[in-house]
N, C-alpha and C positions, 0 to 999 in steps of 0.2 A: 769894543768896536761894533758898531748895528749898521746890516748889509742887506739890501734888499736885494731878493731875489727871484728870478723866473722872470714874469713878464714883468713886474715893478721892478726888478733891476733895467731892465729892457724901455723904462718908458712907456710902456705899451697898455697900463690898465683901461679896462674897460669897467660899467657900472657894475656888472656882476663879478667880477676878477676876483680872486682871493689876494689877501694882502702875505707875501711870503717874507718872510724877516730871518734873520741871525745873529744870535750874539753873541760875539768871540769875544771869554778873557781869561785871564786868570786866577779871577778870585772867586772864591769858594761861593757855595750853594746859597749860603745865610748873607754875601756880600751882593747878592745879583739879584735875591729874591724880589728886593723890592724897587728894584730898577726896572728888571721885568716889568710888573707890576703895574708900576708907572704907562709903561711903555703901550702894554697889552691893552688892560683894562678900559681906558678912553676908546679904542678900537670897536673892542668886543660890545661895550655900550653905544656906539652909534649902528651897532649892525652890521657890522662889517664881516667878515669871515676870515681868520688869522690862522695862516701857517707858521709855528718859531719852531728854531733850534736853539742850542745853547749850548757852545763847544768851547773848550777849551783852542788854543793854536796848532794843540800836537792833534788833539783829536779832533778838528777840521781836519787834518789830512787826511788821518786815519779814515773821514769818516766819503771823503769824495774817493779815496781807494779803492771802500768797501761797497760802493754803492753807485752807477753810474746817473741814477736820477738825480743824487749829491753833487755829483762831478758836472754833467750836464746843466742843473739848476746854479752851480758857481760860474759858469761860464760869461751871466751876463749881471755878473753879482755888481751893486752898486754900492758904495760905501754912503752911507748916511750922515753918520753923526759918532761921537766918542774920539776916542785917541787915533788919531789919522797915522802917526807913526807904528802903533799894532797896526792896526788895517793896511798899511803899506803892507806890513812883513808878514800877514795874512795872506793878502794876496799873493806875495813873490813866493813863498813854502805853497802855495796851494797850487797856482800855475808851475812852479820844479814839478810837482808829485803828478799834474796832469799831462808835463811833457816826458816825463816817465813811462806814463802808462797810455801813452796816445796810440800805439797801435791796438793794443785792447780796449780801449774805448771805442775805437773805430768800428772796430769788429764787431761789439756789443750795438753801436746804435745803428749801425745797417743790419742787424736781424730784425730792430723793433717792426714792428707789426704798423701798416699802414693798411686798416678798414677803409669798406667802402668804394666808391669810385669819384673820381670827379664829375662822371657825367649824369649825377644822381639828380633827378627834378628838385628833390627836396635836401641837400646835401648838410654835410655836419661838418660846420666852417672854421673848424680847431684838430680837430680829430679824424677827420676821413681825410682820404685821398686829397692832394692837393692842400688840405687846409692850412693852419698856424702851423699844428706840430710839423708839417713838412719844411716851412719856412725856418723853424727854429734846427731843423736838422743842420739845415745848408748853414744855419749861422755857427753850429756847433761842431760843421768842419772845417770853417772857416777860422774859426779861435782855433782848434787842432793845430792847423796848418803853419797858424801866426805864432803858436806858443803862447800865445797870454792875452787880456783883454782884447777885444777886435770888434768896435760897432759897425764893419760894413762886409764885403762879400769879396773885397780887392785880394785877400790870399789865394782865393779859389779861381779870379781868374787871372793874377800872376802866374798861378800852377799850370794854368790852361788846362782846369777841372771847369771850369764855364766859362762861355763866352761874353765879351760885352756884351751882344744885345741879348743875351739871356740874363746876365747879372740885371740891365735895364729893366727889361718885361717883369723881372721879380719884386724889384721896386715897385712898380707902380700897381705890381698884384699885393703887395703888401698893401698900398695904402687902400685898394680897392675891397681887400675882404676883412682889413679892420673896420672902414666904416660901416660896411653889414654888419659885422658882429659888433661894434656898437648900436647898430639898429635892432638888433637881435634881443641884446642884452636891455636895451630901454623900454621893450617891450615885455621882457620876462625879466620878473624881479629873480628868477630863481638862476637867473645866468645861464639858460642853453643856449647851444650853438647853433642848433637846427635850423634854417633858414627855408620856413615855408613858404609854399606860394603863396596861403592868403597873407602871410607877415610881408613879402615881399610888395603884397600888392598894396598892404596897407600903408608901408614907410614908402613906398613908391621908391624901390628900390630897384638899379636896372638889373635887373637876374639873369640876361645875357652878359653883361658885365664881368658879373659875378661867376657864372660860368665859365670867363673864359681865364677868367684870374687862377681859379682853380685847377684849368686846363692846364698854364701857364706853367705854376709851380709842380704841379705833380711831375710833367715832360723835362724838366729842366735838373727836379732832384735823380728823377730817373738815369737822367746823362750822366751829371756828377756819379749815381753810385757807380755805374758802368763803366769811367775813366778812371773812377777809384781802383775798379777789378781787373784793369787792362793793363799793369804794369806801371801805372803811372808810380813814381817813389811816395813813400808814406811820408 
């Protein structure tokens, strides 16, 4: 079963993205090798830049248990191609083992570290304050919340962890600082995220826009973490 994942599970590549992949099965090393192969190979020859794994079913669980980047990156895992019945029961063992351990994940992704600020002139539109990875938090309490696959934001504000017009303003700051960082990324083959003035001025990009999208998500995760720490139930 091959499962994309991160932001290609997500929909979400951009030109510079990495390609994140996984191959769950259970046949031996000398049975996969040249599937892989297959798989990889055509990638790594167009340029592309490829994340795999390559787990068995028991040690996918084991391995989003042991690791919350694992856990995290399965959340918006997308089934590809191969035997759709593994990949079912891929998913269903992966999501048990993450509504297991959903208050320790929790725990874990509100320590991670959010650099930077949003109100930075020249801001880092994946990685700083406000950016992607903020967005992707909210998605990965949102699947918490749901217990299992979840492409929207509707768990967090059934919980009334966000509001509609906060759920809304995130929307539309999604689609606002993917097309910078499509802009970003068209303009640098090396894929940063950095969104300068002179880049802004060149794609003619509106950077008050952009700033206030930024604004937008940083104010909004900030609430959810705060309703999270206020007794709200896990």
């Amino acid at each position: 079963a091959l499962f994309a994942l991160g932001g290609y599970g997500a929909r979400r590549l951009l030109p510079g993205s990495d390609i994140d992949l996984l191959v769950v099965s259970k046949g031996t090393k000398a049975d996969l090798d040249p599937l892989v192969r297959a798989v990889l190979y055509p990638l790594w020859d167009a340029g592309l830049v490829v994340g795999h794994q390559v787990r068995t079913p028991k040690g996918q669980v084991v391995a989003v248990a042991e690791d919350v980047q694992n856990a995290t990156g399965f959340m918006t895992a997308r089934f590809l191609a191969g035997d759709e019945a593994l990949g079912a029961r891929v998913v269903a063992d992966t999501f048990r083992r993450l509504r297991r351990d959903a208050r320790r994940l929790r725990l874990a992704i509100l320590e991670r570290e959010r650099p930077g600020s949003p109100y930075l002139l020249e801001p880092d539109l994946k990685d700083g304050a406000g950016g992607q990875r903020d967005l992707d938090e909210l998605t990965w309490h949102a699947t918490l919340r749901a217990g299992g696959p979840c492409p929207g934001l509707e768990p967090l504000t059934a919980a009334e962890l966000l509001t509609d017009s906060e759920a809304a303003a995130i929307t539309s700051a999604q689609q606002t600082l993917t097309a910078a960082r499509w802009s970003v990324h068209r303009a640098d083959p090396r894929g940063g995220n950095q969104l300068t003035l002179d880049a802004a001025e060149i794609d003619g990009l509106d950077a008050q826009a952009v700033q206030v999208a930024l604004e937008q998500v940083h104010h909004a995760l900030l609430a959810v973490r705060a309703r999270l720490g206020s007794g709200v139930p896990p």
